[in-house]
BABALUM-697293 format. One record per atom (N, C-alpha, C, O): residue in one letter; atom name; residue number from 1; x, y, z. Coordinates in pm, whole numbers, plus 50000, padded with zeros to 5 digits. Layout:
N
<pt type="A" atom="CA" seq="NUM" X="X" Y="Y" Z="Z"/>
...
This chain:
83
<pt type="X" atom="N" seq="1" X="74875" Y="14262" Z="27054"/>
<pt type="X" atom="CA" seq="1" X="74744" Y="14302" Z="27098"/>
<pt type="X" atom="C" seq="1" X="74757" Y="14366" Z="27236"/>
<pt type="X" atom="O" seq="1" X="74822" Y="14313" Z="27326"/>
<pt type="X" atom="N" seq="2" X="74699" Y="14473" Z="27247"/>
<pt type="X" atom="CA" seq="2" X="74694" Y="14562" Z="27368"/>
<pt type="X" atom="C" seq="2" X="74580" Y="14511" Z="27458"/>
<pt type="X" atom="O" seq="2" X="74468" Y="14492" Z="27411"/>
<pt type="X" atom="N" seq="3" X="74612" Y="14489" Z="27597"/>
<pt type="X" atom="CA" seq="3" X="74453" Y="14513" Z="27687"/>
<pt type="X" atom="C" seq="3" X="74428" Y="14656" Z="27758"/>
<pt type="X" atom="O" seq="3" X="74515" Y="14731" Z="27804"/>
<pt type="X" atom="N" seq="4" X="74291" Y="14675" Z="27755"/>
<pt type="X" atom="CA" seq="4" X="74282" Y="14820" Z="27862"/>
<pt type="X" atom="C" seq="4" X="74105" Y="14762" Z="27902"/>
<pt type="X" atom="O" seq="4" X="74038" Y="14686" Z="27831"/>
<pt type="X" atom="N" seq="5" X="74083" Y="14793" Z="27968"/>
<pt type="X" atom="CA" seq="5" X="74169" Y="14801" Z="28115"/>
<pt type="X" atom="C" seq="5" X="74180" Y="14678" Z="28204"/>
<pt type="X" atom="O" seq="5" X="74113" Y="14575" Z="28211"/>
<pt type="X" atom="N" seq="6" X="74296" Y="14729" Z="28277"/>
<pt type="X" atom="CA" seq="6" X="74335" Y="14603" Z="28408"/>
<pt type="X" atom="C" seq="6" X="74220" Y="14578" Z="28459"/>
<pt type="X" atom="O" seq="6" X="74140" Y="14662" Z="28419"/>
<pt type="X" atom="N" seq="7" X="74150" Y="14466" Z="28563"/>
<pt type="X" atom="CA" seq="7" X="74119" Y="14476" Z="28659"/>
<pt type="X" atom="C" seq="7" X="74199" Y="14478" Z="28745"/>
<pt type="X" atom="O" seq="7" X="74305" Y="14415" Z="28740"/>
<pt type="X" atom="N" seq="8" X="74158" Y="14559" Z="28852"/>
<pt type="X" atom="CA" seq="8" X="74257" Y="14566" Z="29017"/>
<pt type="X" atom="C" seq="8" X="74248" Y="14394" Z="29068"/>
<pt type="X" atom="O" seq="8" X="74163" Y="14306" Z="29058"/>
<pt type="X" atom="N" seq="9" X="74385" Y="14405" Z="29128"/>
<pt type="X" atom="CA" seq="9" X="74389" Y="14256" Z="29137"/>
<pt type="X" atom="C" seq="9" X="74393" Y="14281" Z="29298"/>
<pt type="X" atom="O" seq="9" X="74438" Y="14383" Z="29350"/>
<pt type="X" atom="N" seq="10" X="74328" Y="14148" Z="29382"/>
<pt type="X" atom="CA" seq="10" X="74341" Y="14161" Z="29501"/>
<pt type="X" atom="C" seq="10" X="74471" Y="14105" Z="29567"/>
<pt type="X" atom="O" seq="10" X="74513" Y="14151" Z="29673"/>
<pt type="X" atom="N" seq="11" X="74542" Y="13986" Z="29490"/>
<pt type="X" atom="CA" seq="11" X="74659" Y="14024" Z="29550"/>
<pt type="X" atom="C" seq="11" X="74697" Y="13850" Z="29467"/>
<pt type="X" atom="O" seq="11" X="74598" Y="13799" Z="29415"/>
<pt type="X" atom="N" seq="12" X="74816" Y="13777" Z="29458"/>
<pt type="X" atom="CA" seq="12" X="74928" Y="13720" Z="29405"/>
<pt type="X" atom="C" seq="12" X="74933" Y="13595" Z="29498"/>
<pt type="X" atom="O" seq="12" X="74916" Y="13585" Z="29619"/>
<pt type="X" atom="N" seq="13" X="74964" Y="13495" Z="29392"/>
<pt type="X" atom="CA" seq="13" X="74988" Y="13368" Z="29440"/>
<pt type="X" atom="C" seq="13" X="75154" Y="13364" Z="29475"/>
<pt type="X" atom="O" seq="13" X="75228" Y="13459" Z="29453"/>
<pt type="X" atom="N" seq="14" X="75188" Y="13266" Z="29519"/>
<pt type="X" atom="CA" seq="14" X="75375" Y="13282" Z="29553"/>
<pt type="X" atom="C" seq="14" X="75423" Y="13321" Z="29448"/>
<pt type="X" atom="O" seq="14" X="75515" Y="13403" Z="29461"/>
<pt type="X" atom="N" seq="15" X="75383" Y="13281" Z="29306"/>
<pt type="X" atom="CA" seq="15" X="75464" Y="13250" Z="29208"/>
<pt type="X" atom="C" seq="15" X="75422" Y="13387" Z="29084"/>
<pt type="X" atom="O" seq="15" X="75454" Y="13392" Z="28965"/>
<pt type="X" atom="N" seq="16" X="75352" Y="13475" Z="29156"/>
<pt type="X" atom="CA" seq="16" X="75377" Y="13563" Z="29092"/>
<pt type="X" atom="C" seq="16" X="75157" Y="13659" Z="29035"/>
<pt type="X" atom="O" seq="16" X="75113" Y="13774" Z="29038"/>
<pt type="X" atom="N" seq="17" X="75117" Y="13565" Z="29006"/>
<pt type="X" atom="CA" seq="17" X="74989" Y="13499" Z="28923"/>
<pt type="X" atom="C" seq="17" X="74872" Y="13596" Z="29023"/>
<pt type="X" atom="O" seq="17" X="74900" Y="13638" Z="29135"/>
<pt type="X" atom="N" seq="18" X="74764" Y="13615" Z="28967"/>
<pt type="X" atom="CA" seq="18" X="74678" Y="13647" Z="29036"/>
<pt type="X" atom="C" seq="18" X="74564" Y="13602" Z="29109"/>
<pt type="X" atom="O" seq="18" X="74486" Y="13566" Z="29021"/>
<pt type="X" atom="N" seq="19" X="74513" Y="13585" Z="29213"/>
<pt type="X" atom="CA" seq="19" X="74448" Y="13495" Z="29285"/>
<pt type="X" atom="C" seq="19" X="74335" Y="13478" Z="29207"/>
<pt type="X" atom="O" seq="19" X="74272" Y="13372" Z="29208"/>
<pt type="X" atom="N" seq="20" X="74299" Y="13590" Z="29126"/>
<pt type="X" atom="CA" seq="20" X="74127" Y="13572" Z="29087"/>
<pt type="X" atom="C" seq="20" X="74121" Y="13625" Z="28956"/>
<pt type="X" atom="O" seq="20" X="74188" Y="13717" Z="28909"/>
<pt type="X" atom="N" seq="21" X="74021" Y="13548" Z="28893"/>
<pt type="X" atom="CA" seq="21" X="74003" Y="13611" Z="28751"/>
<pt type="X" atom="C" seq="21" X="74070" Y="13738" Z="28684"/>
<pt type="X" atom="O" seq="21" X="74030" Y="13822" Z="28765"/>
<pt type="X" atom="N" seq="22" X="74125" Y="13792" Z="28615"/>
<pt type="X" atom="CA" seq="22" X="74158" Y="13885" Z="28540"/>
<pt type="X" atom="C" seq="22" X="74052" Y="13886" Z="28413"/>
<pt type="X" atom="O" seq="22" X="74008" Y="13778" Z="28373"/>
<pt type="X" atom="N" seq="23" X="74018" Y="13994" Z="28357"/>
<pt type="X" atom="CA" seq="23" X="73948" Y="14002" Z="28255"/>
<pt type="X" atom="C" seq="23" X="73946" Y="14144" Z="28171"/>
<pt type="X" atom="O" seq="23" X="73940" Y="14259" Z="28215"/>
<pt type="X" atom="N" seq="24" X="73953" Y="14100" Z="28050"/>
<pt type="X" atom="CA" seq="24" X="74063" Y="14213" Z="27972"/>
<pt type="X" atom="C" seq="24" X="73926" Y="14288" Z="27841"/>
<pt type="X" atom="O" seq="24" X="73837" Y="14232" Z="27777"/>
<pt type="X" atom="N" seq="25" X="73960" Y="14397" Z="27848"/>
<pt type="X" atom="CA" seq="25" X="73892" Y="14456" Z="27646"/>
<pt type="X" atom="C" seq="25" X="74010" Y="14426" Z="27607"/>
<pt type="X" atom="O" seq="25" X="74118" Y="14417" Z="27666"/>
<pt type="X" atom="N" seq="26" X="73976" Y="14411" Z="27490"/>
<pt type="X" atom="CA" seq="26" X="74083" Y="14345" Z="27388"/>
<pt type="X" atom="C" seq="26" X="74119" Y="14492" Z="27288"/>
<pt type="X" atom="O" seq="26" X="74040" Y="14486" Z="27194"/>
<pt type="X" atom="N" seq="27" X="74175" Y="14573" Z="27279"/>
<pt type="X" atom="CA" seq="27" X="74189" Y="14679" Z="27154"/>
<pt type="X" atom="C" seq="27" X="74318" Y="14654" Z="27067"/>
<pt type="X" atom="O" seq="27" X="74436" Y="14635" Z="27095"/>
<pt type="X" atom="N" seq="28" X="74253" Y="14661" Z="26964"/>
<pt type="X" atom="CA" seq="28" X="74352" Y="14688" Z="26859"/>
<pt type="X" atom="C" seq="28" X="74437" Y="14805" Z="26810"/>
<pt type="X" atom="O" seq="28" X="74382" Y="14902" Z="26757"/>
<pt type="X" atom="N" seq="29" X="74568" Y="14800" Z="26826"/>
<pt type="X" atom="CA" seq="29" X="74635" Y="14961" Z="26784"/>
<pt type="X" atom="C" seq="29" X="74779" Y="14926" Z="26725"/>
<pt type="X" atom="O" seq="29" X="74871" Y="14854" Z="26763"/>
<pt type="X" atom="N" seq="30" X="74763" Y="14996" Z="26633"/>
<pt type="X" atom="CA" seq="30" X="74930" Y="14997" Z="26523"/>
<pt type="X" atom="C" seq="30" X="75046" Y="14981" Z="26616"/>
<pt type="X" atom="O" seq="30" X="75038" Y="15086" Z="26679"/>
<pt type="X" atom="N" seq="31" X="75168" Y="14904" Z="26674"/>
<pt type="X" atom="CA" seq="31" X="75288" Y="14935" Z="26692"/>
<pt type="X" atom="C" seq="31" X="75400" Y="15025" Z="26587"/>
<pt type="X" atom="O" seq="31" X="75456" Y="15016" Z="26478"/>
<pt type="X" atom="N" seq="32" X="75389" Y="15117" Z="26706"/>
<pt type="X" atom="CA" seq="32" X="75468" Y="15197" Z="26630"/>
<pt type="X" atom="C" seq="32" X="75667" Y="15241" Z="26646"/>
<pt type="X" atom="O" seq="32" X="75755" Y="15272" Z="26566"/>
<pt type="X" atom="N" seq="33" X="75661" Y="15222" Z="26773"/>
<pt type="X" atom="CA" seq="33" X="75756" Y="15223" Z="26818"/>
<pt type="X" atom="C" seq="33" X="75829" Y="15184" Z="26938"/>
<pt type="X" atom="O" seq="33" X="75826" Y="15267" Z="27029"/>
<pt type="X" atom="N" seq="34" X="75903" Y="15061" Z="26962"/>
<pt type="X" atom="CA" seq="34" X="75942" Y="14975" Z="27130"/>
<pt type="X" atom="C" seq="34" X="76021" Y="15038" Z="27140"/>
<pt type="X" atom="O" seq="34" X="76092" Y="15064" Z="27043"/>
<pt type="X" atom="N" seq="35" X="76046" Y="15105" Z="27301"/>
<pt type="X" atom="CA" seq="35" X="76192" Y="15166" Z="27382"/>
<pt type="X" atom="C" seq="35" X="76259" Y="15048" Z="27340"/>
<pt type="X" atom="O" seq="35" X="76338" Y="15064" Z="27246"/>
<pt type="X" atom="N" seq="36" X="76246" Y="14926" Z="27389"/>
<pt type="X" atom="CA" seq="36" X="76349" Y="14780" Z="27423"/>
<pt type="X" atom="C" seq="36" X="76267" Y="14661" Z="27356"/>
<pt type="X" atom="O" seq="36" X="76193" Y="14575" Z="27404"/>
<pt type="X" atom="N" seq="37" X="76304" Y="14687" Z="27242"/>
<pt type="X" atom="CA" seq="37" X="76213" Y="14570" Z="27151"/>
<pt type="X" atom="C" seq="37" X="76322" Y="14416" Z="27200"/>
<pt type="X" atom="O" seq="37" X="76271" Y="14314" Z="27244"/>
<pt type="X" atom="N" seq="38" X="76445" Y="14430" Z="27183"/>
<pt type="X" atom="CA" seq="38" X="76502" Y="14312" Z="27267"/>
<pt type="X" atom="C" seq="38" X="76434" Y="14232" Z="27396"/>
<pt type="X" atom="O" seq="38" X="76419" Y="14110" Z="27407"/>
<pt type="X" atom="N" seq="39" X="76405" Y="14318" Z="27474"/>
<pt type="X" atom="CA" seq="39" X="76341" Y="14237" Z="27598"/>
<pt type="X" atom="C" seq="39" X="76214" Y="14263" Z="27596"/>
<pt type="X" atom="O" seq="39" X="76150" Y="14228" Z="27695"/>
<pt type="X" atom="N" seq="40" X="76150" Y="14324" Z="27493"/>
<pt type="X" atom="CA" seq="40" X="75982" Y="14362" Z="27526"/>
<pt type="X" atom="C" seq="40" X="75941" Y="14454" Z="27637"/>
<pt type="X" atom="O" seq="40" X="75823" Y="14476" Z="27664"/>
<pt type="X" atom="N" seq="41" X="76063" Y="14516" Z="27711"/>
<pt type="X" atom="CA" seq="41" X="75997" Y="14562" Z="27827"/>
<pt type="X" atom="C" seq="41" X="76032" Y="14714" Z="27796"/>
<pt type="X" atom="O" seq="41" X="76098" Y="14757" Z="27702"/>
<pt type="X" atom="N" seq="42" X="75980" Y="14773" Z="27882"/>
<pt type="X" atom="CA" seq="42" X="75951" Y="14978" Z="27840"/>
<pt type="X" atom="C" seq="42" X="75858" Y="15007" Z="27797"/>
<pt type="X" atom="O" seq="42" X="75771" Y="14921" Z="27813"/>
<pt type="X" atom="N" seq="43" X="75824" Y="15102" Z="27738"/>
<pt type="X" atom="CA" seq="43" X="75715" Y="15162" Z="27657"/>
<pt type="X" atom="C" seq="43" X="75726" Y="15120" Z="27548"/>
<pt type="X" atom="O" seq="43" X="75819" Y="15054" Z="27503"/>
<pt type="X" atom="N" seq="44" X="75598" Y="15166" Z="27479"/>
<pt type="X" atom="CA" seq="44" X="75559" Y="15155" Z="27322"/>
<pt type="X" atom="C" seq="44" X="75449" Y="15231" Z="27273"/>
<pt type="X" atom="O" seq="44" X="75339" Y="15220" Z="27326"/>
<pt type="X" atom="N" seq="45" X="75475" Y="15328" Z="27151"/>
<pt type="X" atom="CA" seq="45" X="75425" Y="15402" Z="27083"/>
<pt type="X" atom="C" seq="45" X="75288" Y="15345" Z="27006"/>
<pt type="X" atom="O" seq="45" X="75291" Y="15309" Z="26889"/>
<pt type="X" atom="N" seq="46" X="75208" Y="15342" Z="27061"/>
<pt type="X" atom="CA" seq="46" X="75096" Y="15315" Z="26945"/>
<pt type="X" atom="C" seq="46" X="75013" Y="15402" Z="26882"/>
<pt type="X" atom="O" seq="46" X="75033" Y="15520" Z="26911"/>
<pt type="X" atom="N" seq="47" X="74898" Y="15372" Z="26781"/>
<pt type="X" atom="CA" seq="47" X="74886" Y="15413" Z="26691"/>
<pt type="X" atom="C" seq="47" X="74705" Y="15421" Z="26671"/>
<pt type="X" atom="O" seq="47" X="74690" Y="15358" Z="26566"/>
<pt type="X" atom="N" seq="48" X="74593" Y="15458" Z="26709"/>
<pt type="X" atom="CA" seq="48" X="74464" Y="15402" Z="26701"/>
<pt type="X" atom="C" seq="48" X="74400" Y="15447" Z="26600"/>
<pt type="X" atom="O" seq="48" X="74336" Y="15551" Z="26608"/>
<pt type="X" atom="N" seq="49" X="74406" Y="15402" Z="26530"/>
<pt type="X" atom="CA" seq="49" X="74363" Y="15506" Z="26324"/>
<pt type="X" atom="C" seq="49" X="74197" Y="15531" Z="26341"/>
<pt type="X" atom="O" seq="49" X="74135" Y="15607" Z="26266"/>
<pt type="X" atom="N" seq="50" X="74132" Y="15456" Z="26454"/>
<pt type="X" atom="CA" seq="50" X="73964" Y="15493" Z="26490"/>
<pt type="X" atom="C" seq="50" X="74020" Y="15655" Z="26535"/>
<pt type="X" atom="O" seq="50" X="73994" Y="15742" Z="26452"/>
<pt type="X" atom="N" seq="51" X="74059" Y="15678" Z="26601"/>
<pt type="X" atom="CA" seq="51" X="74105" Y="15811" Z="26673"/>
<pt type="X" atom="C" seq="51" X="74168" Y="15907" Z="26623"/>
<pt type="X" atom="O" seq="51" X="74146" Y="16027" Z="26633"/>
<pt type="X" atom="N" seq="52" X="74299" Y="15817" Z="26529"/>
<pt type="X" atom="CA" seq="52" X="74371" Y="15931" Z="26504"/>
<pt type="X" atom="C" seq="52" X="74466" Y="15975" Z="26570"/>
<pt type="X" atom="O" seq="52" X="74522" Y="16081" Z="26542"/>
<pt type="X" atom="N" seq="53" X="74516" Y="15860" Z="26723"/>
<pt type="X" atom="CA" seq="53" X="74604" Y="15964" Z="26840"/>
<pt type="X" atom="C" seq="53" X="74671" Y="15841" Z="26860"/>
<pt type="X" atom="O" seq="53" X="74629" Y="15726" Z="26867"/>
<pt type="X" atom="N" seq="54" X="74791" Y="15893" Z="26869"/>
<pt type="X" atom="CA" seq="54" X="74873" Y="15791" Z="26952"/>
<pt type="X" atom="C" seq="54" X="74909" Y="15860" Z="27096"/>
<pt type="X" atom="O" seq="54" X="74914" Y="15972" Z="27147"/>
<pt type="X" atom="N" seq="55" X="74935" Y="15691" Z="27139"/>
<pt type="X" atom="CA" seq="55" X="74920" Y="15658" Z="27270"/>
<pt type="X" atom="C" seq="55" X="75065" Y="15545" Z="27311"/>
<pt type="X" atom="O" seq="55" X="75158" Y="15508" Z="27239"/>
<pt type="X" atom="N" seq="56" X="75039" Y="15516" Z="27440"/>
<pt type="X" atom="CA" seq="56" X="75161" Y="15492" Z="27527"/>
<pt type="X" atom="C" seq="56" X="75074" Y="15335" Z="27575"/>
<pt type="X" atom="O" seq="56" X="74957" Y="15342" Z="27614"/>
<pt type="X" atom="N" seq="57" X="75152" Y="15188" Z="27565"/>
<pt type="X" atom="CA" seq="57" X="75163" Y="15093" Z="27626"/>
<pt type="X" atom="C" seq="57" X="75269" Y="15076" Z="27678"/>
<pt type="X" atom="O" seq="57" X="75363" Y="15137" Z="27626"/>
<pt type="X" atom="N" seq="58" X="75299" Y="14987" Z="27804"/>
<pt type="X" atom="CA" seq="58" X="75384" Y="14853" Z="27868"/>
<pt type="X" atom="C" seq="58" X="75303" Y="14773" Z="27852"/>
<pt type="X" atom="O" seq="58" X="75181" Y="14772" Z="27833"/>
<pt type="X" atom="N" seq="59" X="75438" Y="14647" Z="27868"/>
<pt type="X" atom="CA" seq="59" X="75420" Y="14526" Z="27904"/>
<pt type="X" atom="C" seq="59" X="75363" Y="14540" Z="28069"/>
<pt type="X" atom="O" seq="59" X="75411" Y="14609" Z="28159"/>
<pt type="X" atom="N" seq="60" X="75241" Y="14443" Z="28072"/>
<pt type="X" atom="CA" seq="60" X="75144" Y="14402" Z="28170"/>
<pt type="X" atom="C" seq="60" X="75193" Y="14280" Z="28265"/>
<pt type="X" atom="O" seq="60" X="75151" Y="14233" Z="28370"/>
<pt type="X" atom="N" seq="61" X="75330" Y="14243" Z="28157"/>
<pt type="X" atom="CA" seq="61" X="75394" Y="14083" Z="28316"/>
<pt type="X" atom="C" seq="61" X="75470" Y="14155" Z="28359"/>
<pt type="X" atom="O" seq="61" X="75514" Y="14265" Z="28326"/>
<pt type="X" atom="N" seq="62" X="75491" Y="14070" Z="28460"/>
<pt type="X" atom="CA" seq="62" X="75414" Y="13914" Z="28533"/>
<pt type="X" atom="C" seq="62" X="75302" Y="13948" Z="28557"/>
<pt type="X" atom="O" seq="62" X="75234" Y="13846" Z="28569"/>
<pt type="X" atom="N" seq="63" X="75236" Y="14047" Z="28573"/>
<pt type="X" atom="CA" seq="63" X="75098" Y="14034" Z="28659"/>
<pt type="X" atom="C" seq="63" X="74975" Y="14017" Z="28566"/>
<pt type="X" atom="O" seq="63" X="74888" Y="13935" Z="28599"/>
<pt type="X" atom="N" seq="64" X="74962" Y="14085" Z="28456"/>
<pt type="X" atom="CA" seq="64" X="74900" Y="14050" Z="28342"/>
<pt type="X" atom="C" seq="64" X="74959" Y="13984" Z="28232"/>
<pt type="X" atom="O" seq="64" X="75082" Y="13992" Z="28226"/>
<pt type="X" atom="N" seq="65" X="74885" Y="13902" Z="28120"/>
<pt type="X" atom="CA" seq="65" X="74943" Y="13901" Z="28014"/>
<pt type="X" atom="C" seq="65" X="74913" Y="14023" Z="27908"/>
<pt type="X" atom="O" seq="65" X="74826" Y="14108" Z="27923"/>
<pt type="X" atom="N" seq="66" X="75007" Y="14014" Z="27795"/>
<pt type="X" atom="CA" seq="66" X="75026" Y="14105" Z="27687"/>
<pt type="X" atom="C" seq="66" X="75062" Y="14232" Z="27770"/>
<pt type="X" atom="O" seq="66" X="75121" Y="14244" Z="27877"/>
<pt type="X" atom="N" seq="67" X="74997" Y="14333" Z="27675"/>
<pt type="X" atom="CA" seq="67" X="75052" Y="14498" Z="27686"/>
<pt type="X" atom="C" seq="67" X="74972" Y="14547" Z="27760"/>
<pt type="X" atom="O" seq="67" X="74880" Y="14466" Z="27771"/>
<pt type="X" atom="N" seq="68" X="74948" Y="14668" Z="27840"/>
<pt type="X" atom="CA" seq="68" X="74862" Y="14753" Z="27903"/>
<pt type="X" atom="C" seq="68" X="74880" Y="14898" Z="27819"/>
<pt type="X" atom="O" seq="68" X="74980" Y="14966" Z="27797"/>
<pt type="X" atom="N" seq="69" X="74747" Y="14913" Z="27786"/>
<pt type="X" atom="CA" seq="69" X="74701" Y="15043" Z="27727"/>
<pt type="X" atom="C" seq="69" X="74707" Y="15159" Z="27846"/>
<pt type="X" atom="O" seq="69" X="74626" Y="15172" Z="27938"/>
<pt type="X" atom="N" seq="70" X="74796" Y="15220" Z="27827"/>
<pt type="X" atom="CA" seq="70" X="74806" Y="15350" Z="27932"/>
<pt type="X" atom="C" seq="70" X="74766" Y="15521" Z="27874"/>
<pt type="X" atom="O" seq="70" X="74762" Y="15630" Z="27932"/>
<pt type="X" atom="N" seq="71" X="74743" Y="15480" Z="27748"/>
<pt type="X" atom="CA" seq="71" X="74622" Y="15608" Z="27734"/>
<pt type="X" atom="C" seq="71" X="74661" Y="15713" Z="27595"/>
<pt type="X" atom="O" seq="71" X="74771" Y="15674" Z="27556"/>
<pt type="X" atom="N" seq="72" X="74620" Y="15812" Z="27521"/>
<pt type="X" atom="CA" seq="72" X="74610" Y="15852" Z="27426"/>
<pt type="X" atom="C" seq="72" X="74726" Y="15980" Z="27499"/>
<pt type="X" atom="O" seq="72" X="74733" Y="16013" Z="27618"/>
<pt type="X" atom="N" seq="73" X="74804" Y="16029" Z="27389"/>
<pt type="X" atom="CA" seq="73" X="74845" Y="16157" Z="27411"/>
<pt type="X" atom="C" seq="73" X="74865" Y="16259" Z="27326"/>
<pt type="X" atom="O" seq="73" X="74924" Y="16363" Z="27353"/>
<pt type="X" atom="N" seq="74" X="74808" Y="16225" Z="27202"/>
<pt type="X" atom="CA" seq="74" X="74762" Y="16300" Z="27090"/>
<pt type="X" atom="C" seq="74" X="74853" Y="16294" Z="26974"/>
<pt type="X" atom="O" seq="74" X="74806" Y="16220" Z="26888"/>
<pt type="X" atom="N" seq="75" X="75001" Y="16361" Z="26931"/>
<pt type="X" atom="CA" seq="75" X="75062" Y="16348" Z="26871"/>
<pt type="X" atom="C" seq="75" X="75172" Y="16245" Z="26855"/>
<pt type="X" atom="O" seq="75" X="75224" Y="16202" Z="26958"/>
<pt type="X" atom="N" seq="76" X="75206" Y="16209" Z="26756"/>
<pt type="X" atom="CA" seq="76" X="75339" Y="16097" Z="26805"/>
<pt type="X" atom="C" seq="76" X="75435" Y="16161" Z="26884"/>
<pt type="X" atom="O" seq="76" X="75469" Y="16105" Z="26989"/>
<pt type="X" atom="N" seq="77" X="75521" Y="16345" Z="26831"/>
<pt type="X" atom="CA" seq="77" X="75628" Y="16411" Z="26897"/>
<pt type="X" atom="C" seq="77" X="75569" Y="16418" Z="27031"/>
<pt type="X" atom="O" seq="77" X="75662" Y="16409" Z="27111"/>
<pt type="X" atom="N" seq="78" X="75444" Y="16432" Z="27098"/>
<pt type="X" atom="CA" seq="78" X="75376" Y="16477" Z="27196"/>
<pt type="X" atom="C" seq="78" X="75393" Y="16340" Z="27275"/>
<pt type="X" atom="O" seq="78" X="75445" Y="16342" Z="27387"/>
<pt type="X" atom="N" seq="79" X="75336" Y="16187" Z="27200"/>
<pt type="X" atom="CA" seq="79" X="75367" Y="16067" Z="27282"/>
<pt type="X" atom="C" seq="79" X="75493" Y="16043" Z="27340"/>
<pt type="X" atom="O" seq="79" X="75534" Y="16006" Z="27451"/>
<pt type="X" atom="N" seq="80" X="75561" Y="16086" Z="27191"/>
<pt type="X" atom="CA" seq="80" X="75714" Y="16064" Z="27214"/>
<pt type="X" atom="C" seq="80" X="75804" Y="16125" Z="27375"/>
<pt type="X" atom="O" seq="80" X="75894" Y="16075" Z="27443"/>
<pt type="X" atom="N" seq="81" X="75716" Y="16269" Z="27387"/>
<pt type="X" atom="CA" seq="81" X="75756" Y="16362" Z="27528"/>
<pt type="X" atom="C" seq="81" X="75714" Y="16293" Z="27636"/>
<pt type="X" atom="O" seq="81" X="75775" Y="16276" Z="27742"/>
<pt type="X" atom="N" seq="82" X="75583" Y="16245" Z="27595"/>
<pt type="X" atom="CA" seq="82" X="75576" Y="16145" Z="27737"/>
<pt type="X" atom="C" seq="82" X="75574" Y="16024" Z="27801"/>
<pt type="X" atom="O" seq="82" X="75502" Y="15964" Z="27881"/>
<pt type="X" atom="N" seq="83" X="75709" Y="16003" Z="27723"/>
<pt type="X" atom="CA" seq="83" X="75774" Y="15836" Z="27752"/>
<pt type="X" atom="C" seq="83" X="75863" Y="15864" Z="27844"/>
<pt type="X" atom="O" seq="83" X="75931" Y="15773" Z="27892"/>
């Protein structure tokens, strides 16, 4: 499950965490393809079939949980260019 959007965080406990509420939209989108499915971390190709466009997540830790939705870029070859 993807979140978009972050809230801006005002700033981090020692241990990493955010001082104050975080609060997420929840969207749903196809995985389509992990740079580093081993460690979860890099990009990832998704898929939004409401739209029709794929788009570009990361992983959101430490500072968030799950993925961060970083936005539509139309084609997969086209997402693919801008990883």
């Amino acid at each position: 499950m993807l979140q978009w959007p972050p809230k801006k965080l005002a700033g981090l406990t020692a241990d990493g965490r955010p001082r104050e509420e975080v609060r997420y939209s929840v969207v749903q989108l196809w995985l389509v393809l992990e740079e580093k499915p081993e460690t979860k971390s890099g990009y990832k190709i998704v898929y939004d079939e409401k739209t029709d466009l794929f788009g570009l997540a990361a992983s959101g830790e430490p500072l968030a949980p799950g993925d961060t939705f970083l936005g539509s870029y139309g084609t997969f070859i086209e997402t693919l260019e801008a990883m």
